[in-house]
DSSP file (Angstrom, degrees, kcal/mol; ACC not computed):
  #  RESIDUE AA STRUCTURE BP1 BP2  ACC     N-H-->O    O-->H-N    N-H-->O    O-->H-N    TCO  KAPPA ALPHA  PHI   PSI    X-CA   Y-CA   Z-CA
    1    1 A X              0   0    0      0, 0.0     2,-0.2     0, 0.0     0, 0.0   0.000 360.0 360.0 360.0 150.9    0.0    0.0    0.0
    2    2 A X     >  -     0   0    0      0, 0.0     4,-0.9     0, 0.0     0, 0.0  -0.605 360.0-116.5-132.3 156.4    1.7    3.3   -1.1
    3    3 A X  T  4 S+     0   0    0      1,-0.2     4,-0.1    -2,-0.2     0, 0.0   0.057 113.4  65.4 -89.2  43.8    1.0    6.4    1.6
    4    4 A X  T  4 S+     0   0    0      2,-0.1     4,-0.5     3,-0.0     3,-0.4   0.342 102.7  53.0-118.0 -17.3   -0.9    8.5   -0.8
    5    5 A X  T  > S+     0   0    0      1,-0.2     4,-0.7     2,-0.1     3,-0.3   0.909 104.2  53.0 -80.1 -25.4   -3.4    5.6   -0.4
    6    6 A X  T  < S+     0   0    0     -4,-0.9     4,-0.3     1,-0.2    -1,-0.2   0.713  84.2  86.3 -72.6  -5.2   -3.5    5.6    3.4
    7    7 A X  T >> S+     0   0    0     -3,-0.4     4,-5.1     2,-0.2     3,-0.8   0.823  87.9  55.0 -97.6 -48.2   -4.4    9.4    3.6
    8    8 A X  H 3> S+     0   0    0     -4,-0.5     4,-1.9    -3,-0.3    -1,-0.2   0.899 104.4  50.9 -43.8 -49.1   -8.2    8.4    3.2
    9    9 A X  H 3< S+     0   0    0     -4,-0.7     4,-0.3     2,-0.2    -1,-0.2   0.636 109.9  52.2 -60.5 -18.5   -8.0    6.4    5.8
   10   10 A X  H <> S+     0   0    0     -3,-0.8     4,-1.3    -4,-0.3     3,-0.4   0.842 103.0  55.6 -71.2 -50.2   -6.5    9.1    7.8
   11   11 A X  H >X S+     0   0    0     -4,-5.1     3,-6.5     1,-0.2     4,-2.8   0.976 102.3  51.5 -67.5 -56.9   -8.9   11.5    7.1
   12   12 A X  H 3X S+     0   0    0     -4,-1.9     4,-2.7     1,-0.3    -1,-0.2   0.748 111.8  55.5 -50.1 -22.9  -12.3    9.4    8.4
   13   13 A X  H 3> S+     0   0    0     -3,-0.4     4,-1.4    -4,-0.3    -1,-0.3   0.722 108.4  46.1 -88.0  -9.1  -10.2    8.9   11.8
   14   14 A X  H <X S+     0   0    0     -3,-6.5     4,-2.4    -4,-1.3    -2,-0.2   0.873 115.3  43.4-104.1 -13.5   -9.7   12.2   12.1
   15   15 A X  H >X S+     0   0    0     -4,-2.8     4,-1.6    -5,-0.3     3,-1.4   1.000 117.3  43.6 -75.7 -39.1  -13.0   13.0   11.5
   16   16 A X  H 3X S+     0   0    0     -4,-2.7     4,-2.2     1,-0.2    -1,-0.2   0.855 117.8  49.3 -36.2 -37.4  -14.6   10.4   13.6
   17   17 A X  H 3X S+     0   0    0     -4,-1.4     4,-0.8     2,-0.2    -1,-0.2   0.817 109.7  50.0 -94.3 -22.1  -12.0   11.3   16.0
   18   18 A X  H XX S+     0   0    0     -4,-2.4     4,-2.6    -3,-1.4     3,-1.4   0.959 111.2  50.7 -82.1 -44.9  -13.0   15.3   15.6
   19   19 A X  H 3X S+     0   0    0     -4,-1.6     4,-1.0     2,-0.3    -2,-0.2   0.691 102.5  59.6 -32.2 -49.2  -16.8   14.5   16.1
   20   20 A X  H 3< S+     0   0    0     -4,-2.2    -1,-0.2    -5,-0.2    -2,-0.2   0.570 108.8  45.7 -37.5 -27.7  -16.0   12.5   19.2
   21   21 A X  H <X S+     0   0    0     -3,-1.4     4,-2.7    -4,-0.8     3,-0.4   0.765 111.2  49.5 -89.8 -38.0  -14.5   15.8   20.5
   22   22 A X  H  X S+     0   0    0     -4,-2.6     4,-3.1     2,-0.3     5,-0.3   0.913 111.8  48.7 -66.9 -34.9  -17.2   18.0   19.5
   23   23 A X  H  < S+     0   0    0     -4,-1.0    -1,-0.2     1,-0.3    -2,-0.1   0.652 119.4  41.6-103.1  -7.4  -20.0   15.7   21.1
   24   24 A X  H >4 S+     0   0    0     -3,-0.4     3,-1.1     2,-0.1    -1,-0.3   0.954 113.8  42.6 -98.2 -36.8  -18.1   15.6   23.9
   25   25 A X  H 3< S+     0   0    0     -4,-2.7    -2,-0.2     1,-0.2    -3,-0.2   0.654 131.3  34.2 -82.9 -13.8  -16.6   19.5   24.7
   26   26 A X  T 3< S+     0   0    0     -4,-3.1     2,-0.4    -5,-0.3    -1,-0.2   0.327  85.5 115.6-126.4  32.8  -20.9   20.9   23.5
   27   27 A X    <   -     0   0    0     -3,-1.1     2,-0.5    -5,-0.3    -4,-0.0  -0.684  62.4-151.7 -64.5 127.6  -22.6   17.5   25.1
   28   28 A X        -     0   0    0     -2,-0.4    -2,-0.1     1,-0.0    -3,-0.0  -0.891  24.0-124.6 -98.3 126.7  -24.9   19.7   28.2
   29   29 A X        -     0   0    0     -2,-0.5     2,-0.4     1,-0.0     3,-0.0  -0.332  29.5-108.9 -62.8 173.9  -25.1   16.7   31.0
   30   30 A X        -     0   0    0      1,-0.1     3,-0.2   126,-0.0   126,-0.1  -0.963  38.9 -86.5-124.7 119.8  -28.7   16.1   31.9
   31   31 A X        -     0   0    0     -2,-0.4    -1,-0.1   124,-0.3   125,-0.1   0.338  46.9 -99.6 -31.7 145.9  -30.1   17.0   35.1
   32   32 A X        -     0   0    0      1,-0.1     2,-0.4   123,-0.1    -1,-0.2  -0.400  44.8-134.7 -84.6 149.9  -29.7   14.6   37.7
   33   33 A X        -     0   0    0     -3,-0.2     2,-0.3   124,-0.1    -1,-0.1  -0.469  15.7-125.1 -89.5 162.1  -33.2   12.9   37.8
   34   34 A X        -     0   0    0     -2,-0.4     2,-1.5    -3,-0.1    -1,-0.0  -0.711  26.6-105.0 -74.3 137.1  -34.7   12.4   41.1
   35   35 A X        -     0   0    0     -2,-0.3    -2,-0.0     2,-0.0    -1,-0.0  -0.311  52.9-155.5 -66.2  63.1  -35.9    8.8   42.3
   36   36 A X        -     0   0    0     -2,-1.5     2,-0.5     1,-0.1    -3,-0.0   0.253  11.4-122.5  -2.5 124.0  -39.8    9.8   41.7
   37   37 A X        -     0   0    0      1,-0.0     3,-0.1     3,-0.0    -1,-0.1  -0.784  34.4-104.8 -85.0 128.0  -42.6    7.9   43.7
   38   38 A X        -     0   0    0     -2,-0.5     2,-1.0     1,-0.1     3,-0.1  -0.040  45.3 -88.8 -42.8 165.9  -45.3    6.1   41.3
   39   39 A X        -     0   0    0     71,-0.2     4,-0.3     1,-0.1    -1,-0.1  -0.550  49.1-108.4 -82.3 109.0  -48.6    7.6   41.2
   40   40 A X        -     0   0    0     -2,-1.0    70,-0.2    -3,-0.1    -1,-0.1   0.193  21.6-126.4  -7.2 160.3  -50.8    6.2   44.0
   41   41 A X  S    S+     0   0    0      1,-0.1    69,-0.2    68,-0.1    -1,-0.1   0.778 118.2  50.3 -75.2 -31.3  -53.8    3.6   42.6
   42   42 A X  S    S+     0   0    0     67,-0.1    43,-0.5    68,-0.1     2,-0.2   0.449 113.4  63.5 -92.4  10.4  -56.0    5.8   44.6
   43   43 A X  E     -A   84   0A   0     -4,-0.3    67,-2.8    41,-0.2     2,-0.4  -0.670  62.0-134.3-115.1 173.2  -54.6    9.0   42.9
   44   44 A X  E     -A   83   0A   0     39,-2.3    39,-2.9    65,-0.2     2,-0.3  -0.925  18.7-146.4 -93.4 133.7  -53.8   11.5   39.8
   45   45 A X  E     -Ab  82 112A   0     66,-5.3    68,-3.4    -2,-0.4     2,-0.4  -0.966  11.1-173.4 -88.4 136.8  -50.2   13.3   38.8
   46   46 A X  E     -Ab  81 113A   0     35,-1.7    35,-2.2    -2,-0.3     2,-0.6  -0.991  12.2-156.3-114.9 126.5  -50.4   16.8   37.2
   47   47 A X  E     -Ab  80 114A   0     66,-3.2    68,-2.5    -2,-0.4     2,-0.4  -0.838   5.2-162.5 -91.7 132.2  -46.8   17.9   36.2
   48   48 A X  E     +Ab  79 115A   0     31,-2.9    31,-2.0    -2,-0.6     2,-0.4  -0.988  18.8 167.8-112.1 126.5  -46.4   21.6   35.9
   49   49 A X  E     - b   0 116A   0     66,-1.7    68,-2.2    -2,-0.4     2,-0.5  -0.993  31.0-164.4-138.3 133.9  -43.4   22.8   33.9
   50   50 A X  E     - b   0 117A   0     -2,-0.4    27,-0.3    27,-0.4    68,-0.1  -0.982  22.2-146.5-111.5 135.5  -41.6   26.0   32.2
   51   51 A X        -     0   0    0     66,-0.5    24,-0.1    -2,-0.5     5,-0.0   0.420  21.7-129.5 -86.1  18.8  -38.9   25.1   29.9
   52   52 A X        +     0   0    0     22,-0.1     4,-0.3     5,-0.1    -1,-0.1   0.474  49.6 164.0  68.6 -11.4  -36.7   27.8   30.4
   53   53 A X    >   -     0   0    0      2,-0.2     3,-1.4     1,-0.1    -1,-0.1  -0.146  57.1 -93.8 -63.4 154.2  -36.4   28.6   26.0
   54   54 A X  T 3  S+     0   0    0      1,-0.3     2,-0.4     0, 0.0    -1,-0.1   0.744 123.8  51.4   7.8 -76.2  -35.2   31.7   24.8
   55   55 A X  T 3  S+     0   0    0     64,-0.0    66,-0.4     2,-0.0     2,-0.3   0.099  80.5 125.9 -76.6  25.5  -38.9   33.8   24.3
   56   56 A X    <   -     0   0    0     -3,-1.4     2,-0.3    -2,-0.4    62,-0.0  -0.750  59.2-145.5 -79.4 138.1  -39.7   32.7   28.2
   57   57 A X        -     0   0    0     -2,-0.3    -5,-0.1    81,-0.1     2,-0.0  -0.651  20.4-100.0-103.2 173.9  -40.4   35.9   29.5
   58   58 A X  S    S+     0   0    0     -2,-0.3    -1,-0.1    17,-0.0     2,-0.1  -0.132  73.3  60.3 -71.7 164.0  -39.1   36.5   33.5
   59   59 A X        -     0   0    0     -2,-0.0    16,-0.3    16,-0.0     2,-0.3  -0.223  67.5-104.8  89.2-175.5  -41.4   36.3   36.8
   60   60 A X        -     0   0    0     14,-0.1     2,-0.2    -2,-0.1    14,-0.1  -0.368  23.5-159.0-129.8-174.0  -43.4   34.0   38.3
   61   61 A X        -     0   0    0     12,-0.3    12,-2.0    -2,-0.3    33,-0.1  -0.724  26.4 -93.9 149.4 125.1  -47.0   33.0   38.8
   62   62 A X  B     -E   72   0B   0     10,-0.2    31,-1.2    -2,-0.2    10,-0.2  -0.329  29.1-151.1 -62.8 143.1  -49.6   31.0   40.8
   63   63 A X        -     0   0    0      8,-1.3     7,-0.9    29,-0.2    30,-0.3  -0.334  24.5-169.2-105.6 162.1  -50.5   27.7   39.7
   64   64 A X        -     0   0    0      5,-0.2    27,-1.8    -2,-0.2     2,-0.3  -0.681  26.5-159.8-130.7-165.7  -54.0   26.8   40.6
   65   65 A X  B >  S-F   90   0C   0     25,-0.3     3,-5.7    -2,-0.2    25,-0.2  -0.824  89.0 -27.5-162.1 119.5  -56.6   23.9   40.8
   66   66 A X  T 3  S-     0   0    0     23,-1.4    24,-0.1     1,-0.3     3,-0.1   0.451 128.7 -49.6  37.2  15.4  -60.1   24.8   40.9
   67   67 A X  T 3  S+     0   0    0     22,-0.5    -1,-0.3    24,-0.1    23,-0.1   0.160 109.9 119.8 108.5   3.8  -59.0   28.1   42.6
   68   68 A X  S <  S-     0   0    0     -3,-5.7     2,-0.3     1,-0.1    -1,-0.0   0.243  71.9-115.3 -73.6-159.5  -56.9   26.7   45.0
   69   69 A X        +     0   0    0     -5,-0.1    -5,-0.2    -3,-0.1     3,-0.1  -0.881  42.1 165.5 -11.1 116.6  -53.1   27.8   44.9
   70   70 A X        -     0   0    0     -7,-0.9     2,-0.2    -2,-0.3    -6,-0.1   0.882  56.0 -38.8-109.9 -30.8  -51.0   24.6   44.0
   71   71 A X        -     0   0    0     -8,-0.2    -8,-1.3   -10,-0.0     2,-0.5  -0.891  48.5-108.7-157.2 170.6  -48.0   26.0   43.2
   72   72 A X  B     -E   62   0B   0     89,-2.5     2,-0.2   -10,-0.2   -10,-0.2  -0.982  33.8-115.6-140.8 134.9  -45.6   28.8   41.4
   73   73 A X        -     0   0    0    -12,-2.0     2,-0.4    -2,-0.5   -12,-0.3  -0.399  19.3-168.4 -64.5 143.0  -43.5   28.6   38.5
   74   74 A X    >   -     0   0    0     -2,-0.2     3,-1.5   -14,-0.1   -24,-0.3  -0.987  32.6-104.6-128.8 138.3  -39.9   28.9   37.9
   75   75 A X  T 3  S+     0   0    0     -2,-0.4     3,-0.1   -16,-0.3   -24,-0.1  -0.226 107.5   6.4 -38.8 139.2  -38.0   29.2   34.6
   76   76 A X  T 3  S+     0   0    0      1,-0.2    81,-0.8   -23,-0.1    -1,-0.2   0.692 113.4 107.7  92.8  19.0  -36.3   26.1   33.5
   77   77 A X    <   -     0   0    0     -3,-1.5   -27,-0.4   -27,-0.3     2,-0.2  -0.312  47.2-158.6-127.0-155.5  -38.1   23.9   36.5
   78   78 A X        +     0   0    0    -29,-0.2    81,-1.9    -2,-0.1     2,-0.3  -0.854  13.7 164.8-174.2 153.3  -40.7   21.4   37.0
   79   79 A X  E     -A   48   0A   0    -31,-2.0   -31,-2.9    79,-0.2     2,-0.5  -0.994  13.2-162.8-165.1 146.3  -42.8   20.3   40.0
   80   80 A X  E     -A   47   0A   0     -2,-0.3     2,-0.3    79,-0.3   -33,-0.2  -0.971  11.9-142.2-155.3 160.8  -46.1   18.2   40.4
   81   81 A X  E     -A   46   0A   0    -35,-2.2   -35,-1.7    -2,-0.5     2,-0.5  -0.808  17.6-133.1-110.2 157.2  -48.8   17.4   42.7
   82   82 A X  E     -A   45   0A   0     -2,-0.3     2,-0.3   -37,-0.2   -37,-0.2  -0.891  40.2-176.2-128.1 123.1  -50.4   14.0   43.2
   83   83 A X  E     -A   44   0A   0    -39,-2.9   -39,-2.3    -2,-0.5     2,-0.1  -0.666  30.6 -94.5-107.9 146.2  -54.5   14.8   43.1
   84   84 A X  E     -A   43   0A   0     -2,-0.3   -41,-0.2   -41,-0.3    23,-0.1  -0.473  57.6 -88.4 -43.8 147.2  -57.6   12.9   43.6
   85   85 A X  S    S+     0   0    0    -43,-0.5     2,-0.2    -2,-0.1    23,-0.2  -0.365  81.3  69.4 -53.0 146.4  -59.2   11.7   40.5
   86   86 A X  E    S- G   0 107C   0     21,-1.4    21,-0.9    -3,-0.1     2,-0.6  -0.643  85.0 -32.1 134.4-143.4  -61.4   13.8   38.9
   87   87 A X  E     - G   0 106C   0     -2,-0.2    19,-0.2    19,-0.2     2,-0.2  -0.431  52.7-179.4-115.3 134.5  -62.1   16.8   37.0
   88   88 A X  E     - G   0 105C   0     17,-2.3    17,-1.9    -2,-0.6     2,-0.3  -0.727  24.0-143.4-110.9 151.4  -59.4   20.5   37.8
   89   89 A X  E     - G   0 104C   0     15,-0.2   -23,-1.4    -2,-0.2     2,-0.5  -0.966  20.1-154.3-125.1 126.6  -59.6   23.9   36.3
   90   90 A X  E     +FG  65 103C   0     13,-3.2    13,-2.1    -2,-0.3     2,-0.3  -0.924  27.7 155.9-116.3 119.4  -56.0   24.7   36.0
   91   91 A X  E     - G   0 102C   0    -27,-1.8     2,-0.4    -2,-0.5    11,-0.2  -0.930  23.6-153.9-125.8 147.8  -55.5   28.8   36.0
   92   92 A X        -     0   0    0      9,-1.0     2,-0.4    -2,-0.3   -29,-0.2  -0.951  29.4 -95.2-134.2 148.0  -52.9   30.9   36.8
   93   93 A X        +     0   0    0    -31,-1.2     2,-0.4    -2,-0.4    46,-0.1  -0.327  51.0 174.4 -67.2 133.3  -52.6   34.4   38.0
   94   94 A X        -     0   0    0     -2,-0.4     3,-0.3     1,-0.1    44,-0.1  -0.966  38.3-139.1-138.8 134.8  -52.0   36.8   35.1
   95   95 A X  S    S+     0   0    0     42,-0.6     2,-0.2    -2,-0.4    -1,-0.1   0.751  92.3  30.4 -23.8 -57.0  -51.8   40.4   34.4
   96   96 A X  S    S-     0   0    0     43,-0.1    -1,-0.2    41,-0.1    40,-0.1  -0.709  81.6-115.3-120.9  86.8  -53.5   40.2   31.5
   97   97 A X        +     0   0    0     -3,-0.3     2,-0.2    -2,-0.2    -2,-0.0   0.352  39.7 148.3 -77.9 171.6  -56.3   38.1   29.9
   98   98 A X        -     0   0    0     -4,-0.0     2,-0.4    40,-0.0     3,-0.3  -0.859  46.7 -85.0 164.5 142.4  -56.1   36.2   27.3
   99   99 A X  S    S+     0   0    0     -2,-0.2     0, 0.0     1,-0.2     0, 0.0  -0.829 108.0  36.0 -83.4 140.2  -57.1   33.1   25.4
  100  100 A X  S    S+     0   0    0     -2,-0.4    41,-1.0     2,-0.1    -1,-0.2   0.874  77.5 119.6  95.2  55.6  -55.5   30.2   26.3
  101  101 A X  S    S+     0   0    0     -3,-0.3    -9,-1.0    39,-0.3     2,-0.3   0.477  76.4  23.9-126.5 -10.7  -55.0   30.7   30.4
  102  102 A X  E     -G   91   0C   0     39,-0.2     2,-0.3   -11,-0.2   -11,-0.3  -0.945  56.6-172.0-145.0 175.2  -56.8   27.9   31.5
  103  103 A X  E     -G   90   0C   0    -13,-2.1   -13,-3.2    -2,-0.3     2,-0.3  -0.870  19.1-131.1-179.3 136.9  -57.7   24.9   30.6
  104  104 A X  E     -G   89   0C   0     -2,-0.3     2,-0.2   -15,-0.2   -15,-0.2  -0.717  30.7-178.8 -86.7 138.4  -60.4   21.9   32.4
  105  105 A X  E     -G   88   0C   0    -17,-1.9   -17,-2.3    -2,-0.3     2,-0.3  -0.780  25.0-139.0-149.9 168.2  -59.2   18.4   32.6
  106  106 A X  E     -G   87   0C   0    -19,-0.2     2,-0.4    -2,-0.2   -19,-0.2  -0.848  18.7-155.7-124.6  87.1  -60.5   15.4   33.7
  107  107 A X  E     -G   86   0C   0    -21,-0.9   -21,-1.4    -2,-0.3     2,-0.2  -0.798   1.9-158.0-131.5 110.4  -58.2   13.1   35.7
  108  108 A X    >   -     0   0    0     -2,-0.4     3,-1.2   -23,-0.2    -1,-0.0  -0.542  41.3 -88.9 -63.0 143.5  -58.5    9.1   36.1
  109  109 A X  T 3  S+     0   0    0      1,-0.2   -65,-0.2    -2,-0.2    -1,-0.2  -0.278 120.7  15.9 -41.8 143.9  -56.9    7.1   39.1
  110  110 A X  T 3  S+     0   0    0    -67,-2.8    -1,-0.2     1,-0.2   -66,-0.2   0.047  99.0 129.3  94.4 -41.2  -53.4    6.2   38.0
  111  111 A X    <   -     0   0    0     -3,-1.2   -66,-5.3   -68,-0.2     2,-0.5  -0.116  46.1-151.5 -87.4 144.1  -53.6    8.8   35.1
  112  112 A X  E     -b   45   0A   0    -68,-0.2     2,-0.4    -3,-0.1   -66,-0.2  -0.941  10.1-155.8-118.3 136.0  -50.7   11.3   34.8
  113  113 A X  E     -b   46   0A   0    -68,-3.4   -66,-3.2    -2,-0.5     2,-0.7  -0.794   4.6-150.8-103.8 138.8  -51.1   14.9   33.3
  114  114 A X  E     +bC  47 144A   0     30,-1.0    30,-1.5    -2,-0.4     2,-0.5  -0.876  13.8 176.8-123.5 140.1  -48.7   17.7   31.5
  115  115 A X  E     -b   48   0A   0    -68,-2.5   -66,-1.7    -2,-0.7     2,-0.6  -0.913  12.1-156.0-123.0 112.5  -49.2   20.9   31.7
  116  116 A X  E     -b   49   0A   0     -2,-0.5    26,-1.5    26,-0.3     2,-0.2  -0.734  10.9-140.5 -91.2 121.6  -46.8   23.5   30.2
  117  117 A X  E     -bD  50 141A   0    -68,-2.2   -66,-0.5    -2,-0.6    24,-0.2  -0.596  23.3-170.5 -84.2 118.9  -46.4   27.1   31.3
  118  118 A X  E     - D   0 140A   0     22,-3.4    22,-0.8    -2,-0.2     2,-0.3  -0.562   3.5-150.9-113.7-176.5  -46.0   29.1   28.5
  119  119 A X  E     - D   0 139A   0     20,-0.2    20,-0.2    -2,-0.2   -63,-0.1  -0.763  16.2-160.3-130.1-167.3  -45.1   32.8   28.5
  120  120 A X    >   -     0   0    0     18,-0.6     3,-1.1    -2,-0.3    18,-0.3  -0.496  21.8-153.5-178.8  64.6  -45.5   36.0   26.6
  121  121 A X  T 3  S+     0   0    0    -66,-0.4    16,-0.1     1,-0.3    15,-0.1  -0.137  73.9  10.7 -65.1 160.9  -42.9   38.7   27.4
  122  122 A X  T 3  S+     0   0    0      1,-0.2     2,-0.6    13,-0.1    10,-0.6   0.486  76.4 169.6  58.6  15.0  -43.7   42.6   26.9
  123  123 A X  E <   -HI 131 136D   0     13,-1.9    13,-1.5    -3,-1.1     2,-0.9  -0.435  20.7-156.1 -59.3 103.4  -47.6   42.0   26.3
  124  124 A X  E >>> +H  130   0D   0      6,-0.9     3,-2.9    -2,-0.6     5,-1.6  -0.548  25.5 174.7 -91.0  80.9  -49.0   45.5   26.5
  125  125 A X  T 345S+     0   0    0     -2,-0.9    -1,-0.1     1,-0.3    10,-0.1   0.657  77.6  77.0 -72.8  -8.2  -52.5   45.5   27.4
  126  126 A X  T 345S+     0   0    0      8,-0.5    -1,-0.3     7,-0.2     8,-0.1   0.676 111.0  29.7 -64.1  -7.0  -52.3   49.5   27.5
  127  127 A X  T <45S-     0   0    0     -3,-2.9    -2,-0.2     3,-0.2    -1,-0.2   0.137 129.2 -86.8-124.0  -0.6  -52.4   49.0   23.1
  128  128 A X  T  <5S-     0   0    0     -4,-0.6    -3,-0.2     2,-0.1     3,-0.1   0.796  86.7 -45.5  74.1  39.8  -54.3   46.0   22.9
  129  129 A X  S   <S+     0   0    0     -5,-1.6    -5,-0.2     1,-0.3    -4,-0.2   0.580  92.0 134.4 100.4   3.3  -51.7   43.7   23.2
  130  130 A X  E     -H  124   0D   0     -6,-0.6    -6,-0.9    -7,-0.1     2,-0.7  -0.365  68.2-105.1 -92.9 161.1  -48.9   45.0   20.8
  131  131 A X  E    S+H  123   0D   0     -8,-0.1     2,-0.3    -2,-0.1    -8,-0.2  -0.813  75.4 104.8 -93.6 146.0  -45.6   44.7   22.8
  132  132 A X  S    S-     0   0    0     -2,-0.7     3,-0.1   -10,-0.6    -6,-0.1  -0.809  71.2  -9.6-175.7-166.4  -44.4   48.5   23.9
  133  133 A X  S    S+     0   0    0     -2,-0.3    -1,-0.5     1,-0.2    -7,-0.2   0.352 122.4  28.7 -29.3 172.4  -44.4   50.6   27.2
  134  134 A X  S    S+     0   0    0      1,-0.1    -8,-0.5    -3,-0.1    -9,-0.2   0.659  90.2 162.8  35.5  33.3  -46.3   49.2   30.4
  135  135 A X        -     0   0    0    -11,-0.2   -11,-0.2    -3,-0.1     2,-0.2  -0.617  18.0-168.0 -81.9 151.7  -45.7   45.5   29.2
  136  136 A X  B     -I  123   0D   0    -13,-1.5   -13,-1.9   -16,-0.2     2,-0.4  -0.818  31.9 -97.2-123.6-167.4  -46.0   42.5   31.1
  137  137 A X        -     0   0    0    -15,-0.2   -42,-0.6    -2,-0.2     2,-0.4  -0.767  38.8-164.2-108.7 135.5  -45.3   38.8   31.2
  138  138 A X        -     0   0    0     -2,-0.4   -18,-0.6   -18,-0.3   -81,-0.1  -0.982   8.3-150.1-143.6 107.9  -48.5   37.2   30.2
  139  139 A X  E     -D  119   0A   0     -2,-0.4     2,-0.2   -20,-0.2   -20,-0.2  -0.250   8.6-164.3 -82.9-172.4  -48.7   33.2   31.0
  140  140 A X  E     -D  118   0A   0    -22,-0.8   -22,-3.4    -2,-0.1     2,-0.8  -0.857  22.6-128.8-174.7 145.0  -50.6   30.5   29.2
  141  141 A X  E     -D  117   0A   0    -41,-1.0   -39,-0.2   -24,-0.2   -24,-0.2  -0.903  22.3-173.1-115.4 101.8  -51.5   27.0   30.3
  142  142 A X        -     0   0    0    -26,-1.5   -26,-0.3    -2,-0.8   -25,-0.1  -0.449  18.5-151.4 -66.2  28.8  -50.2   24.3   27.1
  143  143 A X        -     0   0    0     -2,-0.2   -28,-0.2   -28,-0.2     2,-0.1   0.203  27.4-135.8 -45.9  94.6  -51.9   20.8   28.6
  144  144 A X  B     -C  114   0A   0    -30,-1.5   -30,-1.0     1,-0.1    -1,-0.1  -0.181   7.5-112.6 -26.2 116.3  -49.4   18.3   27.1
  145  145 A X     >  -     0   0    0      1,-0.1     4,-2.1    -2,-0.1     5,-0.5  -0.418  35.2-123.8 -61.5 140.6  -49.4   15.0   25.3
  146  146 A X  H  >>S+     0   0    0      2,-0.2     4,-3.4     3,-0.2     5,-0.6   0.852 108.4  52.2 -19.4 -63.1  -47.9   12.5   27.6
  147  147 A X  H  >5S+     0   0    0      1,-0.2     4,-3.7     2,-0.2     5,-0.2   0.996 119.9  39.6 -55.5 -51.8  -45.1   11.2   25.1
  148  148 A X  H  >5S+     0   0    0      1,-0.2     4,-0.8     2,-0.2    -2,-0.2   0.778 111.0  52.8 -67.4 -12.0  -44.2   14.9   24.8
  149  149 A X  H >X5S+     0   0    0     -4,-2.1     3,-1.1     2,-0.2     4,-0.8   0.878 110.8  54.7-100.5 -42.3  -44.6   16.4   28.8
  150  150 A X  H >X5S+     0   0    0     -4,-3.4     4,-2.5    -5,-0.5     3,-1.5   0.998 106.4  47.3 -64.5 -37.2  -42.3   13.5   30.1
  151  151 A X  H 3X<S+     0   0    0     -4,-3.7     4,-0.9    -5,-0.6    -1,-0.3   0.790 116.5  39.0 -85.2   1.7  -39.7   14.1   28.1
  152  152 A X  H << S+     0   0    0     -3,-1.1    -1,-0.3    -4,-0.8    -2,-0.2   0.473 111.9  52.4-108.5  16.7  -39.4   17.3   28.5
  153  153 A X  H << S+     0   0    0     -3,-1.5    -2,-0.2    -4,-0.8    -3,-0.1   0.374 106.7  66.3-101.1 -35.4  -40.2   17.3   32.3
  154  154 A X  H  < S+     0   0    0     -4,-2.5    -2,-0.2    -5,-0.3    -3,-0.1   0.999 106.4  44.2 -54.7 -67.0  -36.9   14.3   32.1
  155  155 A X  S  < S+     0   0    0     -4,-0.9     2,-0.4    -5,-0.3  -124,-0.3   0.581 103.1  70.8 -86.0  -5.1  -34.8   17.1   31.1
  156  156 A X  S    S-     0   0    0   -126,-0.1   -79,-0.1  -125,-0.1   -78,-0.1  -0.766  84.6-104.6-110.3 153.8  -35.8   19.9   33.5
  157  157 A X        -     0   0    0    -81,-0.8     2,-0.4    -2,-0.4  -124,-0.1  -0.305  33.4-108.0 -68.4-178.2  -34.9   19.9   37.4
  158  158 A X        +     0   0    0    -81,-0.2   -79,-0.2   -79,-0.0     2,-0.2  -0.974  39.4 169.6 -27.4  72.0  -37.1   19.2   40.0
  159  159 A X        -     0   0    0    -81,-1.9   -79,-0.3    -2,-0.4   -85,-0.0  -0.608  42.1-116.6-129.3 176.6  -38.4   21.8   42.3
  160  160 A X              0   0    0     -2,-0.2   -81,-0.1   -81,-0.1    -2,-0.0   0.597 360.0 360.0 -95.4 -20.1  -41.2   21.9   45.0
  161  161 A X              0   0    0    -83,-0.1   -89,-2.5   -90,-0.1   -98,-0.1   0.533 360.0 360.0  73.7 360.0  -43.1   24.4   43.2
């Protein structure tokens, strides 16, 4: 074998080998998960989350159930409560109203729910909603498919809410 014929074989280890470095030096570890308890037989889960992205506007907000306080959000977090079966209106306190701020469901024993807290930064209700002066951060309640609220409740930490 002559070396102008090994130089292909050079190159693919050093890209394999340069691709190995990249996946490791912009890999983000994954939060460490918590050991979780199953959901009682005689119970419901509702997961509550914000995902932290880029357009998540700042502050917090009251979670509630049926009017209750259950919780508050934090960027980037996740938290749930383990309910009686049966049927929540999940609201949160907000500045400004809005379509998409609540939302009814309907809860089996066993059955787990996700619900994603969305935001709206700069919502100026002094213009009818165009973003300017006298904005605020304007939530909104996302109720999640299953496949999609674990896995992205997998990747955020834990908190008591």
């Amino acid at each position: 074998m002559t070396p102008a014929s090994k130089s292909p074989n050079r190159w693919l280890k050093y890209v394999a080998a340069s691709g190995m470095l990249a996946a490791a030096v912009f890999s983000v570890p994954a939060p460490a998960v918590a050991q979780i308890a199953p959901v009682a037989a005689n119970a419901a889960r509702i997961w509550f989350y914000r995902d932290g992205s880029v357009n998540d506007g700042l502050g917090v907000t009251t979670i509630r159930l049926n009017g209750a306080a259950t919780g508050v959000t934090e960027i980037g977090a996740s938290f749930y409560r383990d309910i009686p079966p049966g049927h929540y209106h999940v609201s949160l306190d907000n500045p400004v109203t809005d379509r998409n701020q609540t939302a009814d469901i309907d809860l089996a024993p066993g059955q787990v729910a996700y619900i994603k807290i969305a935001t709206l930064d700069n919502w100026d209700s002094s213009s009818g909603g165009n973003r300017g002066g006298g904005a605020h951060t304007t939530y909104y309640i996302w109720p999640m498919p299953p496949a999609l609220g674990s896995a992205d409740v997998a990747r955020l930490p834990m908190v008591h809410g």
